[in-house]
Biopython code that builds the backbone (N, CA, C, O; Angstrom):
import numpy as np
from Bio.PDB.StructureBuilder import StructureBuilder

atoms = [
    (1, "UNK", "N", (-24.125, 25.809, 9.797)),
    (1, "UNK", "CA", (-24.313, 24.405, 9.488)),
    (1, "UNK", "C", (-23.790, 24.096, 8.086)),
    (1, "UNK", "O", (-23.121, 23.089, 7.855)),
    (2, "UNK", "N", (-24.143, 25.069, 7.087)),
    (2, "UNK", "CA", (-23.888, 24.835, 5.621)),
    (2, "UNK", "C", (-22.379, 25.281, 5.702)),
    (2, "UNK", "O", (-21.985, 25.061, 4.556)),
    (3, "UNK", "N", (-21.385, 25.751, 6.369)),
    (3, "UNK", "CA", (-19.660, 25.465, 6.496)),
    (3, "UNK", "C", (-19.359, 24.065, 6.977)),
    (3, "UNK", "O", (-18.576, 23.335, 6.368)),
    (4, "UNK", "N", (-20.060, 23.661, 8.199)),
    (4, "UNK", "CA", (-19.609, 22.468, 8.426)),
    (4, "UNK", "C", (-19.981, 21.149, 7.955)),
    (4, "UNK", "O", (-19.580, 20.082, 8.419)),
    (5, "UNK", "N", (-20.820, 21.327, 6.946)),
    (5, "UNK", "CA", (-21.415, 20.558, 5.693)),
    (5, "UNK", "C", (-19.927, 20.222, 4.906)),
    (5, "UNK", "O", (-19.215, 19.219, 4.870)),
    (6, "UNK", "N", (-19.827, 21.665, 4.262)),
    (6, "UNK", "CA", (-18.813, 21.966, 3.528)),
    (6, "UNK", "C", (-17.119, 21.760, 3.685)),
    (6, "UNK", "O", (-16.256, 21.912, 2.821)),
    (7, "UNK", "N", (-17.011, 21.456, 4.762)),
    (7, "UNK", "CA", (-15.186, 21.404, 5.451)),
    (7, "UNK", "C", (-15.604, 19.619, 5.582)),
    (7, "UNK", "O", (-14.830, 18.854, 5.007)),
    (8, "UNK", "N", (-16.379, 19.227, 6.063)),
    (8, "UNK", "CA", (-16.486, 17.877, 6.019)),
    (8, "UNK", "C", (-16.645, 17.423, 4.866)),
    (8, "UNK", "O", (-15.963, 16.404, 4.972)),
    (9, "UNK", "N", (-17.058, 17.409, 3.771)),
    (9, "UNK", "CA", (-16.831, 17.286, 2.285)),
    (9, "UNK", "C", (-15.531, 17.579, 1.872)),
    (9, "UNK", "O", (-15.041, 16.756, 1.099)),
    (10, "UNK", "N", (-15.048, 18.254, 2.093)),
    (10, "UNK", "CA", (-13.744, 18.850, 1.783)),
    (10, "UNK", "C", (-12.839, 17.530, 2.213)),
    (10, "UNK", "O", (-12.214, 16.932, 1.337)),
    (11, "UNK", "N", (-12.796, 17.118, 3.535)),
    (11, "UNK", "CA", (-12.206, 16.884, 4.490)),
    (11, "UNK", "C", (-11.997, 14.760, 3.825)),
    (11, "UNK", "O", (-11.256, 13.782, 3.725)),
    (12, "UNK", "N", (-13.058, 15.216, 3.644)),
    (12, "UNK", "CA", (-14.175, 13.055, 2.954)),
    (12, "UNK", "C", (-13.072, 13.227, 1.417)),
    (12, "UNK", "O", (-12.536, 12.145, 1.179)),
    (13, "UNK", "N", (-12.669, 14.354, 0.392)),
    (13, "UNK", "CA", (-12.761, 14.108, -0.462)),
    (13, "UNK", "C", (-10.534, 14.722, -0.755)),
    (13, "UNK", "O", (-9.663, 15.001, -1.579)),
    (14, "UNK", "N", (-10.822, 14.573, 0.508)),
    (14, "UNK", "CA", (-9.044, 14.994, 0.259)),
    (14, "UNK", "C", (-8.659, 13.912, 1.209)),
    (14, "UNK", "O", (-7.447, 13.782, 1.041)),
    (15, "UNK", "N", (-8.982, 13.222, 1.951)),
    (15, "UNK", "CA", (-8.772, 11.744, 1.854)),
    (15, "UNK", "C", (-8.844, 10.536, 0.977)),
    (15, "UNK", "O", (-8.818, 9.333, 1.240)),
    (16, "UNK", "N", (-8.917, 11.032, 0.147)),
    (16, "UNK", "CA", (-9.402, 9.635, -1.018)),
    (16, "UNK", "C", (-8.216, 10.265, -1.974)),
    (16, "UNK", "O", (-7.690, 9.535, -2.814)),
    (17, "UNK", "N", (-7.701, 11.996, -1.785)),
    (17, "UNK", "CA", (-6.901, 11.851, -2.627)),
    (17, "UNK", "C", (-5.459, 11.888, -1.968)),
    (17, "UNK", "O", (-4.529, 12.610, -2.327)),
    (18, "UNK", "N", (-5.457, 11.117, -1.102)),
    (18, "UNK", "CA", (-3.870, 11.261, -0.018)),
    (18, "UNK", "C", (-3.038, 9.657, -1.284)),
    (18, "UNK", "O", (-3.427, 8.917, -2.188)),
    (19, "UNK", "N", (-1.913, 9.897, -0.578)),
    (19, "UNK", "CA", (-1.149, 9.025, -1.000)),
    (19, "UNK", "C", (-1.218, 8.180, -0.537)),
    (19, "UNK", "O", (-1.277, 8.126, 0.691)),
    (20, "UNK", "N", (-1.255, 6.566, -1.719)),
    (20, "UNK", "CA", (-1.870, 5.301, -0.926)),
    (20, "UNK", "C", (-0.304, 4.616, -1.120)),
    (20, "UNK", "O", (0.663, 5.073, -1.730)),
    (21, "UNK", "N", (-0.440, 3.424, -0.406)),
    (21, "UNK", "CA", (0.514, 2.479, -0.192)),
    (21, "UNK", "C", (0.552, 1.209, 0.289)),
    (21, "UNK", "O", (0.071, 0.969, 1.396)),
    (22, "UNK", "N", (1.178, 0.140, -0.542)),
    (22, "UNK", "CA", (0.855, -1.359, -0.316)),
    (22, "UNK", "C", (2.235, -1.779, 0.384)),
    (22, "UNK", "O", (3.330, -1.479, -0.092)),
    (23, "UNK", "N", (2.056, -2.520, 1.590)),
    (23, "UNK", "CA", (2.891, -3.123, 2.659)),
    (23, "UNK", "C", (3.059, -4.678, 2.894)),
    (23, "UNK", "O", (2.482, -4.978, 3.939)),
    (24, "UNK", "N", (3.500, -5.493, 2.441)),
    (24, "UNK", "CA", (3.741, -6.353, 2.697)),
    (24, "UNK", "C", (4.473, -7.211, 3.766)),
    (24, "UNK", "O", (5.649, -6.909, 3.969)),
    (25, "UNK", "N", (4.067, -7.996, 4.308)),
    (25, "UNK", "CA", (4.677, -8.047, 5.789)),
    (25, "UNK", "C", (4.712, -9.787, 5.998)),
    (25, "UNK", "O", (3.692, -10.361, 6.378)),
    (26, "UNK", "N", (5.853, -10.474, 5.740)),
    (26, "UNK", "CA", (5.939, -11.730, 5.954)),
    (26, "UNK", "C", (7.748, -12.588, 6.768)),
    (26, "UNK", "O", (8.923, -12.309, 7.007)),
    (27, "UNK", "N", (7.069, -13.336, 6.833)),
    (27, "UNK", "CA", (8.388, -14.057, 7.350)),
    (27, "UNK", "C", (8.970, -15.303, 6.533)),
    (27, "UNK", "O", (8.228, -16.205, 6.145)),
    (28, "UNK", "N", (10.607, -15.291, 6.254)),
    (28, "UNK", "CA", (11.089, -15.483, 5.331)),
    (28, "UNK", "C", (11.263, -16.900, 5.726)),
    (28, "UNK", "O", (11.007, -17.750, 4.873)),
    (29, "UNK", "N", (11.479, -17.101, 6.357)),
    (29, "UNK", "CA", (11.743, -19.011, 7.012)),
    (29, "UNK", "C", (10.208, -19.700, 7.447)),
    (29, "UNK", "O", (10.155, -20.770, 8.054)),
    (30, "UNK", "N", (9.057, -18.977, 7.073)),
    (30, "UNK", "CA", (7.685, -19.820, 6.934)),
    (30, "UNK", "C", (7.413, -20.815, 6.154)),
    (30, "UNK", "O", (7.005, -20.532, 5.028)),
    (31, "UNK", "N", (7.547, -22.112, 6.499)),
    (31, "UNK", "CA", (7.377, -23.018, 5.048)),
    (31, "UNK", "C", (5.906, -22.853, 4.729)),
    (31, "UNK", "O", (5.022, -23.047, 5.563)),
    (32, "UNK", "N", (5.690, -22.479, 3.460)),
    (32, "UNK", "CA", (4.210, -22.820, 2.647)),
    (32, "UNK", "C", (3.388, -21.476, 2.866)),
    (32, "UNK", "O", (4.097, -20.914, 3.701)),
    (33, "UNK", "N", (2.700, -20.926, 2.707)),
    (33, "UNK", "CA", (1.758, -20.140, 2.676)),
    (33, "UNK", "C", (0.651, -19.830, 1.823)),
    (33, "UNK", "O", (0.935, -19.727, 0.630)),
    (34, "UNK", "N", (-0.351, -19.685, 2.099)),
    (34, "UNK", "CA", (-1.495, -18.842, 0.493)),
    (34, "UNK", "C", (-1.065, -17.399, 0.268)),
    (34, "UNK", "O", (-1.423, -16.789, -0.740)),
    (35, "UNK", "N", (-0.238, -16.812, 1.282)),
    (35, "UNK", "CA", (0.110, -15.366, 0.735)),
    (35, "UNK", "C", (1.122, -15.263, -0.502)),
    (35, "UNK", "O", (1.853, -16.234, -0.697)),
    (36, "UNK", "N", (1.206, -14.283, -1.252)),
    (36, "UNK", "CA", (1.882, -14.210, -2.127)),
    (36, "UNK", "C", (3.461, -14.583, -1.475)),
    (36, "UNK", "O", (3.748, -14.546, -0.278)),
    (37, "UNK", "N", (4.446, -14.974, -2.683)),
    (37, "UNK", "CA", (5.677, -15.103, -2.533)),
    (37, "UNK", "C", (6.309, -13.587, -2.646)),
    (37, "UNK", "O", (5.702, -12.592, -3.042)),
    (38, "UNK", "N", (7.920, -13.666, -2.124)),
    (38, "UNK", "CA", (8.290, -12.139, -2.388)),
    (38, "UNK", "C", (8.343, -11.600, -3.617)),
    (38, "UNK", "O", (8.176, -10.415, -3.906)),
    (39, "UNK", "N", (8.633, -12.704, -4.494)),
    (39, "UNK", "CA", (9.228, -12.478, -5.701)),
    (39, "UNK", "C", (7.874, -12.193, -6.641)),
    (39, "UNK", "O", (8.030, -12.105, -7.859)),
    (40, "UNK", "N", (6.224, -12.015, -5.913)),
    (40, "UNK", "CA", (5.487, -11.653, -6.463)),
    (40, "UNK", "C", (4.632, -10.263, -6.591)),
    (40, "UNK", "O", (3.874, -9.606, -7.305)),
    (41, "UNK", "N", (5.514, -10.336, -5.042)),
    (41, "UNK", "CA", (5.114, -8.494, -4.472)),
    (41, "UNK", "C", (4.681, -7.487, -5.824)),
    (41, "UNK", "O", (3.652, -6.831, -5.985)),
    (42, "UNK", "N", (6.033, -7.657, -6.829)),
    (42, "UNK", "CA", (5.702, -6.387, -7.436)),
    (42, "UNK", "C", (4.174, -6.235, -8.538)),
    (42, "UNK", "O", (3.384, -5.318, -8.765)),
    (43, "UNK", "N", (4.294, -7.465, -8.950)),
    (43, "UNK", "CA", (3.220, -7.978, -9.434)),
    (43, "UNK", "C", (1.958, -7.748, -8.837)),
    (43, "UNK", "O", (1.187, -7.387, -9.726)),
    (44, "UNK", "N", (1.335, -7.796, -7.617)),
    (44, "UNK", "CA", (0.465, -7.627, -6.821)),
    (44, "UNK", "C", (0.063, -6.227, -6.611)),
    (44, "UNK", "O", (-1.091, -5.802, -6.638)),
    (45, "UNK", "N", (1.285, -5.467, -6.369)),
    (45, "UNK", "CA", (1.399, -4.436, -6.213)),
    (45, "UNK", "C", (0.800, -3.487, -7.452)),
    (45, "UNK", "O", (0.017, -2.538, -7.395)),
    (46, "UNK", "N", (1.336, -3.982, -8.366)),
    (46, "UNK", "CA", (0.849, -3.194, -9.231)),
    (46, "UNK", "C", (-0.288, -3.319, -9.917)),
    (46, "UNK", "O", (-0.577, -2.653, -10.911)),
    (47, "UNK", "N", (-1.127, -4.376, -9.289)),
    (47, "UNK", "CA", (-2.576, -4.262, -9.661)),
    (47, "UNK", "C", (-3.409, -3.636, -8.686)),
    (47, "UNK", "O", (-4.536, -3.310, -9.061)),
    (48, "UNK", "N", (-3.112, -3.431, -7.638)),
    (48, "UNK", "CA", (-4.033, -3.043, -6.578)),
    (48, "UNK", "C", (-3.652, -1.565, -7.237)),
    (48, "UNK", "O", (-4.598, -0.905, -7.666)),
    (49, "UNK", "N", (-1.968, -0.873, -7.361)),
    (49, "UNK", "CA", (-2.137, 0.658, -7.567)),
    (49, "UNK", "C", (-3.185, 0.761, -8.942)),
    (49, "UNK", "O", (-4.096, 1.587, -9.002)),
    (50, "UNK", "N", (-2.929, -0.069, -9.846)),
    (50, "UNK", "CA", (-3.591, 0.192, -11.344)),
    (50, "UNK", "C", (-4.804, 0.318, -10.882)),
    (50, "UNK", "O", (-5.062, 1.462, -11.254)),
    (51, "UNK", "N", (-5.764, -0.071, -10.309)),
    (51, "UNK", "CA", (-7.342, 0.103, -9.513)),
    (51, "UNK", "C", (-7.860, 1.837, -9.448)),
    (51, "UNK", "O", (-8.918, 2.442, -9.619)),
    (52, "UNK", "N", (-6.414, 2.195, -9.090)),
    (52, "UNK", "CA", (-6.494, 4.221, -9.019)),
    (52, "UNK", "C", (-5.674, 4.794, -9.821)),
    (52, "UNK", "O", (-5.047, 5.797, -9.479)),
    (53, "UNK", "N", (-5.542, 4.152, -11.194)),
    (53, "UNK", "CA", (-4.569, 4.737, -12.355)),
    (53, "UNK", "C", (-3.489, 5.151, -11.729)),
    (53, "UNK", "O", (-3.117, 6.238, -12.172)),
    (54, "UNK", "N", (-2.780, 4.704, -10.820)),
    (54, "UNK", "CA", (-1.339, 4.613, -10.363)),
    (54, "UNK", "C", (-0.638, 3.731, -10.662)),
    (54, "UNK", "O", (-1.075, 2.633, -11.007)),
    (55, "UNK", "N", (0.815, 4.075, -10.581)),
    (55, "UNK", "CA", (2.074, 2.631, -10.646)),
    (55, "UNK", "C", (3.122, 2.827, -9.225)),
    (55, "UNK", "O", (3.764, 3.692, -8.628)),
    (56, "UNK", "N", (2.746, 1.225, -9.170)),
    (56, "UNK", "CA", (3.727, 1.057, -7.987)),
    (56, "UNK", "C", (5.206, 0.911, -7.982)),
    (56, "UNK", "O", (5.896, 0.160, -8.671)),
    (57, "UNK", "N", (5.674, 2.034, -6.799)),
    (57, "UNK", "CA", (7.308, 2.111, -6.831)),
    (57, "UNK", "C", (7.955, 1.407, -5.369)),
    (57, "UNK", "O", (7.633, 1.939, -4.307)),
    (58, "UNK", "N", (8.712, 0.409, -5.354)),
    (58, "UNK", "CA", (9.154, -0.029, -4.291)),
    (58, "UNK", "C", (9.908, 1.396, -3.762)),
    (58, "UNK", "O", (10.446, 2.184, -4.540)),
    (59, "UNK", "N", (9.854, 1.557, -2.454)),
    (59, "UNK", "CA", (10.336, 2.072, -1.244)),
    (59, "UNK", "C", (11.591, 1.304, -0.202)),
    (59, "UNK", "O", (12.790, 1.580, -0.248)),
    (60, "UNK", "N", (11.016, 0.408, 0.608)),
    (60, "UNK", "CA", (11.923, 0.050, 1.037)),
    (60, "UNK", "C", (11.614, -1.077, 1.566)),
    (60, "UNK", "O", (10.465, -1.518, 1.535)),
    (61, "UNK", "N", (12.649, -1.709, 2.141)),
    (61, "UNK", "CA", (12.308, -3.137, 2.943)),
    (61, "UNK", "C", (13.142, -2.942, 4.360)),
    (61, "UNK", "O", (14.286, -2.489, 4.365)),
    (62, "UNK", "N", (12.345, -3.387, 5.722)),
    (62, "UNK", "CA", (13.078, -3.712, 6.902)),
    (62, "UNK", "C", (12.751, -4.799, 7.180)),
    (62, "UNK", "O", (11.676, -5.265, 6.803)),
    (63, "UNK", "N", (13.759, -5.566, 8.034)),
    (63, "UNK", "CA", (13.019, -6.516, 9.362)),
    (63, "UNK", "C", (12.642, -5.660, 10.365)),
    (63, "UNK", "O", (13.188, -4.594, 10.646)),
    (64, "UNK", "N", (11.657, -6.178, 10.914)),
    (64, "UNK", "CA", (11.025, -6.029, 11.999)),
    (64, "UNK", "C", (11.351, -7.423, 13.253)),
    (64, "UNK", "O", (12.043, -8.432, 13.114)),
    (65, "UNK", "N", (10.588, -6.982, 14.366)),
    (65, "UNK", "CA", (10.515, -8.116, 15.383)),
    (65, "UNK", "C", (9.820, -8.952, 15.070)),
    (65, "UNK", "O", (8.823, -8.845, 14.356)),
    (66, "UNK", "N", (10.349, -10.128, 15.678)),
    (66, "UNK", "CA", (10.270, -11.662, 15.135)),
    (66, "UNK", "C", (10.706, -12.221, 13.541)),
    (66, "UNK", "O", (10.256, -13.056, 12.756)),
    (67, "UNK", "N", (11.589, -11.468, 13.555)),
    (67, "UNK", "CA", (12.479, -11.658, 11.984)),
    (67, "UNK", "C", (11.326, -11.884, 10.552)),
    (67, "UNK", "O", (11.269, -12.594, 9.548)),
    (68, "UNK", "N", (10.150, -10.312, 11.499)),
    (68, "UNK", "CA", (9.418, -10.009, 10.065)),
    (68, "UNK", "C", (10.032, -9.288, 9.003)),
    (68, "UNK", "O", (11.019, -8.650, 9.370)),
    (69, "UNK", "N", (9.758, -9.203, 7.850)),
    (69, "UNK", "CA", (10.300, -7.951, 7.145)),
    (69, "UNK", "C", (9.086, -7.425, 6.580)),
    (69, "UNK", "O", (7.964, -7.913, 6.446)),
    (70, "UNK", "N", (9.524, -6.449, 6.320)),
    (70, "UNK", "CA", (8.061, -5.376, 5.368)),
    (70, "UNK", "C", (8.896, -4.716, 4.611)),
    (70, "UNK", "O", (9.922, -4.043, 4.704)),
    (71, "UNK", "N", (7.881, -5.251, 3.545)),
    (71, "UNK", "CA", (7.646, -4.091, 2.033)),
    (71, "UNK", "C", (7.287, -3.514, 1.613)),
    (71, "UNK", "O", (6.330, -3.778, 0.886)),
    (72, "UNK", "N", (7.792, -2.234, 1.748)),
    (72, "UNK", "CA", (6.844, -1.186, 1.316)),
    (72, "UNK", "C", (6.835, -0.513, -0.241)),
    (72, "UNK", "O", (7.765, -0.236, -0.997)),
    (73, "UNK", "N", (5.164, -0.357, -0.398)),
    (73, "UNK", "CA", (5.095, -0.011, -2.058)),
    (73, "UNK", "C", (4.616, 1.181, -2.264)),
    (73, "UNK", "O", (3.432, 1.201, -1.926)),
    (74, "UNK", "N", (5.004, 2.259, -2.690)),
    (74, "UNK", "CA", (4.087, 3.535, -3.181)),
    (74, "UNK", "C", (3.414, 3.696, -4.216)),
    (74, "UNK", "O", (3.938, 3.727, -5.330)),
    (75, "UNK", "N", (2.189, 3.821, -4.018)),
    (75, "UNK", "CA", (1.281, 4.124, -5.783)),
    (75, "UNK", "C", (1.438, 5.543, -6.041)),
    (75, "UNK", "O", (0.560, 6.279, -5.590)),
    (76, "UNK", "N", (2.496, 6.108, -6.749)),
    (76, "UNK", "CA", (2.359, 7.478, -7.742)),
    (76, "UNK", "C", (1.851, 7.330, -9.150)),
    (76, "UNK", "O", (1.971, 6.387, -9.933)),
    (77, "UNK", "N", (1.162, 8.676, -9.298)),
    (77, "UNK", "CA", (0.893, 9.068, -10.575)),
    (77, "UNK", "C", (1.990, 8.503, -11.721)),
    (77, "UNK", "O", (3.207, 8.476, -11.544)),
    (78, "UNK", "N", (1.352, 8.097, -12.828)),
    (78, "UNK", "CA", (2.179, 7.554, -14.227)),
    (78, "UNK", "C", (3.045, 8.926, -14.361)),
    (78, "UNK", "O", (3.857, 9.057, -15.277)),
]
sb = StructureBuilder()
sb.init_structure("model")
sb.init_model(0)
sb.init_chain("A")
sb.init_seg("    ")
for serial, (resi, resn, name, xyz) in enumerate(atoms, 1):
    if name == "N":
        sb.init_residue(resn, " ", resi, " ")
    sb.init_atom(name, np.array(xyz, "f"), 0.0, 1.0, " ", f" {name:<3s}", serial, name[0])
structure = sb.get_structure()
């Protein structure tokens, strides 16, 4: 019982230290929104990584279906 205590602790506390990442996902011909603009992404981004003493590095951008695109952000170590 006291291993499987222990691997589940393990298990709880090496999830929290995986690599996180902020995604942004909007459509470019939407008039108006409350979501952020693109041109604010990075800005956003880099307060949610600063929360876990990280800085955010853009990755990449696709469209998706229905002429979504996504942005993807990585929080690495300073």
């Amino acid at each position: 019982m006291r291993i499987l205590g222990l691997i589940t602790i393990l298990l709880a506390l090496s999830g929290c230290a995986s690599e996180r990442s902020i995604a942004f996902i909007y459509y470019p011909n939407h008039p108006g929104s409350h979501f952020p603009r693109p041109d604010q992404f990075a800005a956003e981004a880099q307060n949610e990584c600063a929360k876990y003493g990280l800085v955010a590095v853009h990755e990449w951008e696709s469209v998706t279906d229905f002429q979504r695109v996504r942005s993807l952000w990585r929080c690495v170590p300073r």
